[in-house]
ZAGUMAR-54101 format. One line per field, with one value per residue (C-alpha): residue number from 0; residue in one letter; x, y, z. Coordinates in steps of 0.25 Angstrom, whole numbers. Example, Ala and Ser with C-alpha at 12.3 -4.5 7.8 and 13.67 -1.06 7.14 Angstrom:
kolfi = 0, 1
timi = a, s
east = 49, 55
north = -18, -4
up = 31, 29
end
This chain:
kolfi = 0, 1, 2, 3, 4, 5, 6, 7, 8, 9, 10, 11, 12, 13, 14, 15, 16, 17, 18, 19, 20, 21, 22, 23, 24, 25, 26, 27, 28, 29, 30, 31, 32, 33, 34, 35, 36, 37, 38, 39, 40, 41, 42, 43, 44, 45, 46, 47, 48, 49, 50, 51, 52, 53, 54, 55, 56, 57, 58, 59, 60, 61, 62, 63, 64, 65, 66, 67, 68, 69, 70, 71, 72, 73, 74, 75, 76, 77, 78, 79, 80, 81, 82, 83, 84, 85, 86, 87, 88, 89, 90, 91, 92, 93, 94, 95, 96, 97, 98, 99, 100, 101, 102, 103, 104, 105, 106, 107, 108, 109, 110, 111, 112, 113, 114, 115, 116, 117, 118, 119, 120, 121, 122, 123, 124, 125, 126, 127, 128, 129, 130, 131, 132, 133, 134, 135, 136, 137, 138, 139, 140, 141, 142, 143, 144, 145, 146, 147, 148, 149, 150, 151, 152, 153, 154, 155, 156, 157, 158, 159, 160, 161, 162, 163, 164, 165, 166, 167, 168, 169, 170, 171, 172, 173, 174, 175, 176, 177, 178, 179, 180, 181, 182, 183, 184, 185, 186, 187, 188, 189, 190, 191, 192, 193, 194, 195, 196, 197, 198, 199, 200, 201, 202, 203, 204, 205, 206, 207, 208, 209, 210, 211, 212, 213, 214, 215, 216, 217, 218, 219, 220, 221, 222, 223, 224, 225, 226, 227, 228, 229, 230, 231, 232, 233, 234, 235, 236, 237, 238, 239, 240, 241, 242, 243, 244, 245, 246, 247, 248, 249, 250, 251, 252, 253, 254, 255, 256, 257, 258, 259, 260, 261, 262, 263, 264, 265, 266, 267, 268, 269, 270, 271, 272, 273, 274, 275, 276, 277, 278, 279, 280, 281, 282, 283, 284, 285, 286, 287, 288, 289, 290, 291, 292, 293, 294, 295, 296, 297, 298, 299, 300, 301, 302, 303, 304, 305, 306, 307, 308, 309, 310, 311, 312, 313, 314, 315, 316, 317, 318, 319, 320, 321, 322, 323, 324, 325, 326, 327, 328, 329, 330, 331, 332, 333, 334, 335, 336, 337, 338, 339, 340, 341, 342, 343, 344, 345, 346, 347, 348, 349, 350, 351, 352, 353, 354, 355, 356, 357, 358, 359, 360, 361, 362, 363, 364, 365, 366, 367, 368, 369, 370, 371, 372, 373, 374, 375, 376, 377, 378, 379, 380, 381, 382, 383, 384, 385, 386, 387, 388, 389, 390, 391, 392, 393, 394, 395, 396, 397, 398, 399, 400, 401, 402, 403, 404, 405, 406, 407, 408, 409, 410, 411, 412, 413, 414, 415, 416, 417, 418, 419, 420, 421, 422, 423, 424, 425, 426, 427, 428, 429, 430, 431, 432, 433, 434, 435, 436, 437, 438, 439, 440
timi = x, x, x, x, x, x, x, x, x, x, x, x, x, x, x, x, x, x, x, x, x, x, x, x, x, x, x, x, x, x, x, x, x, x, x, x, x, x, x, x, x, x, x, x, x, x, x, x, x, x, x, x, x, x, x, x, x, x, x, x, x, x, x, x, x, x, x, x, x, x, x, x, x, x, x, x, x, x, x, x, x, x, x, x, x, x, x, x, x, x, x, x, x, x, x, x, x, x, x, x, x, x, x, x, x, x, x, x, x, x, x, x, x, x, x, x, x, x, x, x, x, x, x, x, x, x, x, x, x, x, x, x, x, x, x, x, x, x, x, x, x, x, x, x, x, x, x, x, x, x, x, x, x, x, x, x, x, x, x, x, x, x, x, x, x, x, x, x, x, x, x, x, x, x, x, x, x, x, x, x, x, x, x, x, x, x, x, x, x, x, x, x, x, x, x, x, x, x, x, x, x, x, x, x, x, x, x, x, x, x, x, x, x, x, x, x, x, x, x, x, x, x, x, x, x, x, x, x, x, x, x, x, x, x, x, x, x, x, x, x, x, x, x, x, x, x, x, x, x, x, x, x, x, x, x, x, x, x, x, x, x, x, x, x, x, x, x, x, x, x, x, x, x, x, x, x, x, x, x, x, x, x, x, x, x, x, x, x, x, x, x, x, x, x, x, x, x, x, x, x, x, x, x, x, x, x, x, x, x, x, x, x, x, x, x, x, x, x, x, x, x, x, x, x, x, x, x, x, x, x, x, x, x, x, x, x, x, x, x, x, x, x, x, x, x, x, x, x, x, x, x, x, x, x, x, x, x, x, x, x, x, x, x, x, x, x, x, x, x, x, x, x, x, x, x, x, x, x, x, x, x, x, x, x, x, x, x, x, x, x, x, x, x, x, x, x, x, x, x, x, x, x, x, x, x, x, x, x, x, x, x, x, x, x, x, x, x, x, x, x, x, x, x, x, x, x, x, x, x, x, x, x, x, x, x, x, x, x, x, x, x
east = 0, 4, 2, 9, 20, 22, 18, 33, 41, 38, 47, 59, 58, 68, 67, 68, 67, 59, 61, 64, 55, 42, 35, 37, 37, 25, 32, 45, 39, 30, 42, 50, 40, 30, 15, 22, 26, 23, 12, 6, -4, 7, 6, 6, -9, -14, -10, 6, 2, 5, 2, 8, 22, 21, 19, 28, 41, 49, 53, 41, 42, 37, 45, 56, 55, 66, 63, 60, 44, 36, 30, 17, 12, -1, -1, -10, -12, -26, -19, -19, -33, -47, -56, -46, -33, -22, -18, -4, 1, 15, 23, 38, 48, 60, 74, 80, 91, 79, 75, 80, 82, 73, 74, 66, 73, 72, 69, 70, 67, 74, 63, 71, 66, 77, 68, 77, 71, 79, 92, 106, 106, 95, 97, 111, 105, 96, 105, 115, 102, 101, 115, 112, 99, 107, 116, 109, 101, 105, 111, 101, 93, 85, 85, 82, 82, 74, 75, 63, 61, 55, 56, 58, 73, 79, 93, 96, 86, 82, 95, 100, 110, 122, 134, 141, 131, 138, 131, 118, 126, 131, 116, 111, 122, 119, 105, 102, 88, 81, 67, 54, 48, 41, 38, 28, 39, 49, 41, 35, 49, 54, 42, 45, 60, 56, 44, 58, 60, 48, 41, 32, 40, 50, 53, 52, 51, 52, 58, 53, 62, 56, 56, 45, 31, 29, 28, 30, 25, 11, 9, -4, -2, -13, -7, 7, 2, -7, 6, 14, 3, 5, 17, 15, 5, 15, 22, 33, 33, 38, 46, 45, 54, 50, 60, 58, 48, 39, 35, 22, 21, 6, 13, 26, 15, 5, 16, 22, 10, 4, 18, 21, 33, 36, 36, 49, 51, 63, 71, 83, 94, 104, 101, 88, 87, 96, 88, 76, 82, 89, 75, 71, 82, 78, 63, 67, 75, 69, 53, 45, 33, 23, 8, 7, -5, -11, -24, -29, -41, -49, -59, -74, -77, -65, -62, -51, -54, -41, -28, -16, -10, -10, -24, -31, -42, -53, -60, -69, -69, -57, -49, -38, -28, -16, -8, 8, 21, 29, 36, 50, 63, 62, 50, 40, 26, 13, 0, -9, -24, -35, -45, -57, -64, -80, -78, -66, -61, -47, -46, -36, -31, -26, -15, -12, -1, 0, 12, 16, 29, 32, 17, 14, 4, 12, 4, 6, -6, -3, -13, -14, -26, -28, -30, -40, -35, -20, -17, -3, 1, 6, 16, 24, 24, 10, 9, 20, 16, -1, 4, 12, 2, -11, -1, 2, -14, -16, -6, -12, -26, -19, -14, -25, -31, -19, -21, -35, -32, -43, -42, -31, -38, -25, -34, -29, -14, -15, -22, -11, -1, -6, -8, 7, 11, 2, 4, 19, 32, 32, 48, 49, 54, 45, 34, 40, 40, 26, 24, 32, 27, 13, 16, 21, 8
north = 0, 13, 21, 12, 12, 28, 27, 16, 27, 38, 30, 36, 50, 55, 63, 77, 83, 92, 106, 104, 108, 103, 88, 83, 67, 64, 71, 63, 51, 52, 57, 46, 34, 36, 29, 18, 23, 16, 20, 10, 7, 2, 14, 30, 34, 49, 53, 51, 64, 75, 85, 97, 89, 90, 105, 108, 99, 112, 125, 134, 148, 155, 166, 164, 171, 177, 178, 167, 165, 158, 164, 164, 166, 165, 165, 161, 159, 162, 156, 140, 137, 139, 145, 145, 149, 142, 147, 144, 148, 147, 144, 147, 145, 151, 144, 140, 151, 160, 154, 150, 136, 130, 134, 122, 109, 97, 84, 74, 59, 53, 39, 32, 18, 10, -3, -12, -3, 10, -1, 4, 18, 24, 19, 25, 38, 41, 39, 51, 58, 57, 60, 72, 77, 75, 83, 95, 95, 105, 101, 98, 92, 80, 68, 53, 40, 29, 18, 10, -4, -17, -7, 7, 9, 22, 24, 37, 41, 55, 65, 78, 81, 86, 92, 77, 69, 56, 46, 50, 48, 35, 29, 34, 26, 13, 12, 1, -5, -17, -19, -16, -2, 1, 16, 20, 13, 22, 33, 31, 30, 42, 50, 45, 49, 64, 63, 61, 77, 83, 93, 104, 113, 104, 102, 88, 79, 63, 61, 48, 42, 29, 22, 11, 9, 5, -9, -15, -10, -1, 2, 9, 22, 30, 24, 28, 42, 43, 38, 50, 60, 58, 63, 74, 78, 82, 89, 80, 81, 69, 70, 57, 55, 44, 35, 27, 21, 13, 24, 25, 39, 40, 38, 45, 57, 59, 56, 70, 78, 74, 76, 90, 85, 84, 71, 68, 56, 54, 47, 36, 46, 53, 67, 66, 59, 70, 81, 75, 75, 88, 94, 89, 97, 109, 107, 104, 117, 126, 125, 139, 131, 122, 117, 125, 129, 139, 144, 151, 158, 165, 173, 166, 163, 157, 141, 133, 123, 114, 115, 106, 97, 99, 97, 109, 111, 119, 127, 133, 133, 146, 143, 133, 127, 121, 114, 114, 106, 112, 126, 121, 132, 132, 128, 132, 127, 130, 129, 128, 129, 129, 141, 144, 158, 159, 173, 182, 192, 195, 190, 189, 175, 172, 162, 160, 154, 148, 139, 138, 142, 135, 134, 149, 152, 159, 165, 171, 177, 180, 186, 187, 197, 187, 192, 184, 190, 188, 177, 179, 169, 175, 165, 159, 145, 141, 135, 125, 123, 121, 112, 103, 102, 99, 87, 82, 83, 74, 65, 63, 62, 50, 43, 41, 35, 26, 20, 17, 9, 15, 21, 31, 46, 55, 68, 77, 72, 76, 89, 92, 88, 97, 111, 108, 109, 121, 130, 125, 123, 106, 106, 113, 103, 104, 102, 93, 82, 81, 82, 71, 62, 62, 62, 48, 44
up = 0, -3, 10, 19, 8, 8, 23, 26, 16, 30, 37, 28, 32, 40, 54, 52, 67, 70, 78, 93, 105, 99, 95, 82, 88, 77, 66, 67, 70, 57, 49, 53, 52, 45, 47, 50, 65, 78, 87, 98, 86, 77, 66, 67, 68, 67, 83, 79, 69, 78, 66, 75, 76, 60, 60, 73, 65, 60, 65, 62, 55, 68, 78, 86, 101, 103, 118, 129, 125, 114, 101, 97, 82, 75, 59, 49, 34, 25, 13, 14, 17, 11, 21, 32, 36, 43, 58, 64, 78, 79, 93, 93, 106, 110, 107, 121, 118, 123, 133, 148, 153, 162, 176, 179, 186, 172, 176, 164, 164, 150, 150, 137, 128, 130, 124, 114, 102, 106, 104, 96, 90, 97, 111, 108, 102, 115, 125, 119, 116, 133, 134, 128, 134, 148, 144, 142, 154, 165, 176, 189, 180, 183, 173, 175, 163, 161, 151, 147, 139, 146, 159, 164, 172, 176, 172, 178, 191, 191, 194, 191, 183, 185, 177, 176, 168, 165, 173, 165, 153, 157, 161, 148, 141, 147, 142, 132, 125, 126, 129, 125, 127, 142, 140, 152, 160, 156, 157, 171, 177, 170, 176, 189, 189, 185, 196, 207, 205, 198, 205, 197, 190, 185, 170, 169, 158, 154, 140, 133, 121, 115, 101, 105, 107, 125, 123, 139, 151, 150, 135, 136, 132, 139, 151, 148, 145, 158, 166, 161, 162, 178, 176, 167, 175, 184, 176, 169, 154, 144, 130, 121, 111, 99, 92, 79, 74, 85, 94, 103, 96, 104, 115, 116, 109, 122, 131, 125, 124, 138, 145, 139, 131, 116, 107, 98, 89, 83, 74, 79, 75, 88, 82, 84, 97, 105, 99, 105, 118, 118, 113, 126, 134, 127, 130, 146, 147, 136, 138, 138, 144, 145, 143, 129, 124, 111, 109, 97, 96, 84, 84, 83, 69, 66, 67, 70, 60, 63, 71, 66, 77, 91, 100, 99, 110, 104, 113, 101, 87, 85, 98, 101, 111, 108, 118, 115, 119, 131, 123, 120, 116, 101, 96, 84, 84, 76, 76, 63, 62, 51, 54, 48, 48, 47, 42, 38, 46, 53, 68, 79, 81, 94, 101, 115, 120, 133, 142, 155, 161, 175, 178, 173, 160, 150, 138, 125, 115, 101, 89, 76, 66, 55, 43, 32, 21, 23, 13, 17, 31, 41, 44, 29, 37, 41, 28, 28, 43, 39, 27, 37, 46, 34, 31, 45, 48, 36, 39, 51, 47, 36, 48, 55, 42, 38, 54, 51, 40, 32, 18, 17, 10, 9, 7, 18, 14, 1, 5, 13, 4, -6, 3, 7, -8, -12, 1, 5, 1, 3, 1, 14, 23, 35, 23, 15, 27, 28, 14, 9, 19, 17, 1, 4, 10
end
């Protein structure tokens, strides 16, 4: 059959990794594997589509702070629908160089798969990936290990470290692989390491590498996510980074979103494994704030007819929360919305951003008149940015199709196949990698 032909061919593409700070765990896993990747159900369905980590991949053309706090931008453009135009709110961050470090005590847990899969290269790659993330802690900061397979064992116990790190780099070096994949087991006990020293008002986190699916030990995942929740709860948050092909991607997903981390996946190569963890690093010391949220507003009258990504909670037909990851050093984000007018006239659209820095509800409000005669955008990237977005949507919609084993209809892939070629330049690279893959569908 032809689809599943095309569909094997995905697994050829090489990783190209995306910008730091943010998710893009669903694009690179889809990049690198195809429909053919792993979830507990044995193939990809439509939840492994996070179309926001599509969109959010690349750099986005959007301003630079030049001081300590976030930029908030709204832009729109008349010109590439019929009865609508097309909204994008823009988030950009600070690099670190503007920004202080954390004043807050760190407390990481590293909860590594040390299962016989992560075997040879890999296991070889982690472990000076580790090296590395330790060595660009602070001093005083505290850090336990795990290693999970068959079982859970602690390798290093909760300590602070100091200027002399050799004996954690000799404890990493002596881990191996063998075993089958236990990853509430692992988890649990890294919790419980970080729960020796956690009080409110620490920055704590566990990081979770694994490149299986949890096949010992409790394999429920609504369990497994309940079992973390208690500890988010109290304010511990959890990173889980993917490697290869047979990843619980569901999994290692919620665990992210519920814990306030981010979701990597990644490919098997040592460049990209340490850039995972010193992303990490950066996130730990760098963070502008937390519990992220943007509402946009528009005057009655006007209709939200479809945000792209994300989970937008309506609280009427013209306003719209977005809830975001933590606000990491470094980082561009967009928003892109279909809206739909009863009637023209110029309005004030709204955005409200709003975090929380050590308990306390920072907020920021931008406007914008829009103009419904302006056939100009006001932002030259919202096209490249809404094309990506129409094709990640429809791939997603395809996916949910290709599980259900029904007839395949490519309509919405080929609509945004085509709107990409009249209203973008489909040799641009960040276009270009969702284009050629779904032309091979």
């Amino acid at each position: 059959m032809k689809t599943n032909l095309t569909i094997i061919n995905l697994l050829f593409f090489a990783i190209l990794f995306g910008q730091d700070g943010v998710s893009t765990g669903s694009y690179g896993m889809f990049q690198s594997n195809g429909l053919n990747s792993y979830n507990e159900s044995g193939m990809l369905n439509e939840r492994m589509i996070i179309v926001e980590d599509f969109v959010n991949y690349h750099k986005h053309n959007l301003k630079v702070p030049e001081n300590s706090k976030p930029i908030l931008s709204i832009d729109y453009d008349n010109a590439l629908l019929k009865d609508k135009f097309v909204l994008q709110i823009g988030l950009a961050t600070p690099y670190k160089d503007k920004l202080p470090k954390t004043s807050k005590q760190v407390n990481v847990s590293l909860v590594i798969d040390n299962s016989g899969s992560m075997s040879g290269g890999k296991m070889e790659f982690v472990k000076n990936a580790l090296i590395a993330f330790i060595n660009e802690l602070e001093n005083g900061t505290n850090v336990s290990i795990i290693v999970f397979n068959n079982d859970a064992e602690i390798r290093q116990n909760n300590v602070k470290l100091a200027s002399d790190r050799s004996s954690v780099h000799q404890i990493i070096s002596t881990i191996y692989a063998s075993g089958s994949t236990n990853i509430n087991s692992g988890m649990l006990l890294g919790y419980n390491e970080i729960m020796k020293v956690h009080k409110q008002g620490m920055n704590s986190r566990l990081i979770l590498l694994t490149d299986g699916m949890t096949n010992t030990g409790e394999v429920n995942h609504e369990i497994i996510l309940a079992n973390s929740k208690r500890f988010n709860d109290e304010g511990i948050e959890i990173s889980t980074i993917g490697v290869g092909q047979s990843i619980d991607f569901d999994l290692l997903r919620n665990l992210a979103e519920n814990g306030r981390g981010s979701n990597h996946f990644i490919g098997d190569s040592e460049k990209d494994i340490q850039k995972v963890f010193i992303n990490e690093v950066e996130s730990l010391l760098y963070n502008l704030g937390k519990e992220t949220k943007v509402t946009v507003e528009f005057p009655s009258g006007y209709k939200i007819a479809k945000t792209y990504g994300y989970k937008p909670v309506y609280e009427s037909d013209h306003k719209v929360s977005v809830h975001l990851e933590n606000l990491n050093s470094g980082t561009t984000q967009v928003i892109l919305m279909k809206v739909e007018a009863d009637k023209i006239q110029d309005l004030k659209i709204s955005a409200h951003l709003e975090y929380k820095v050590d308990g306390k509800i920072i907020q920021q409000k931008e406007t914008l008149k829009y103009n419904s005669t302006n056939k100009k955008s006001t932002n030259a990237e919202i096209s490249k940015n809404y094309s990506i977005a129409f094709m990640a949507d429809a791939l997603k919609e395809y996916a949910g199709e290709f599980v259900k084993g029904g007839n395949l209809t490519k309509t919405k892939i080929e609509e945004s196949l085509k709107f990409s070629e009249n209203h973008t330049n489909v040799k641009d690279e960040d276009v270009k990698r969702m284009y050629e893959l779904l032309k091979m569908l």
